[in-house]
C-alpha positions in Angstrom: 23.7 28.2 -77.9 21.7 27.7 -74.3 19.2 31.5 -74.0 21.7 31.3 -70.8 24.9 31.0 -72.1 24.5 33.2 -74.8 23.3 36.0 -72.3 26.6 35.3 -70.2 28.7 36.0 -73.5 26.6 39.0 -74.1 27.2 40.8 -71.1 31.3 39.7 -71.4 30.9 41.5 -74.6 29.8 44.5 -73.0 33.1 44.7 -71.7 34.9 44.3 -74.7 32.6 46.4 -77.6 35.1 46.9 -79.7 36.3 43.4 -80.0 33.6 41.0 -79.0 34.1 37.5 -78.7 31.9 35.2 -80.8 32.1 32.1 -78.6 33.5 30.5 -75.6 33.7 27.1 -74.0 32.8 26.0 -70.3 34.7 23.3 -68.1 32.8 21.1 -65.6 35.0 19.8 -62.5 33.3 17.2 -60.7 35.8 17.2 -57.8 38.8 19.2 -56.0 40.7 16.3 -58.7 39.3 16.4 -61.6 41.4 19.2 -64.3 42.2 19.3 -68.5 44.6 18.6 -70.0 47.4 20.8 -71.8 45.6 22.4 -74.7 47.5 24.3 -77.6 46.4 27.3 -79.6 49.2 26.8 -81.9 46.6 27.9 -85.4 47.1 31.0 -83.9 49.0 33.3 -85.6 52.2 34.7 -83.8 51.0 38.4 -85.1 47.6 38.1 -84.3 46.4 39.9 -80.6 44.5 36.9 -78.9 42.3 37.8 -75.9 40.8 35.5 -72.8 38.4 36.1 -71.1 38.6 33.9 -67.6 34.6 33.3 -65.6 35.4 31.3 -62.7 32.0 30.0 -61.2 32.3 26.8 -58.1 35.7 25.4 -57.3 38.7 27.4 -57.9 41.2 26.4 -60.1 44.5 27.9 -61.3 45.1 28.4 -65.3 48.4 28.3 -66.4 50.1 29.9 -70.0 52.6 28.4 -71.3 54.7 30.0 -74.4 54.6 27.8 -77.5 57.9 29.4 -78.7 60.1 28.4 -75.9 63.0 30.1 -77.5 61.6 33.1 -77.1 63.2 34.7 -73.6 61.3 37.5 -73.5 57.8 34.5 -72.8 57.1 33.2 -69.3 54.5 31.0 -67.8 52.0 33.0 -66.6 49.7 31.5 -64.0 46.0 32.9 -62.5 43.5 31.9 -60.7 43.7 30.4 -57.0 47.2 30.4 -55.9 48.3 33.6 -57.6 
């Protein structure tokens, strides 16, 4: 890992000492346009906590949740970022 980017999930971890995380990933945007797709975290396990940790650095962008068990009434889409 980058001596930079390993000092950026250090000091996220000071936030968190009781649970760090262990890794992260970064997107690039190259313009006002460009966006991921849908990604799924469906390994996860349904009783397992999961935490995010959000950095936004540059253009803003809004990240949406979306439940994987849609049957589930009690889930909604959560969105942050930008527009929330």
């Amino acid at each position: 890992m980058h001596l930079t980017l390993s000092a950026l999930l250090g000091y996220v971890n000071t936030f968190v000492p009781e649970d760090p995380f262990s890794a992260f990933f970064v997107n690039y945007y190259h313009n006002p346009f460009d966006s991921i797709g849908n990604q799924s975290d469906k390994d996860v396990a349904v009783k397992i906590k999961v935490s995010v940790i959000t950095i936004s650095y540059g253009a803003q962008r809004t990240l949406t949740f979306h439940p994987i068990d849609t049957k589930n009434m009690g889930l909604r889409v959560l969105h942050v970022g930008a527009d929330t």
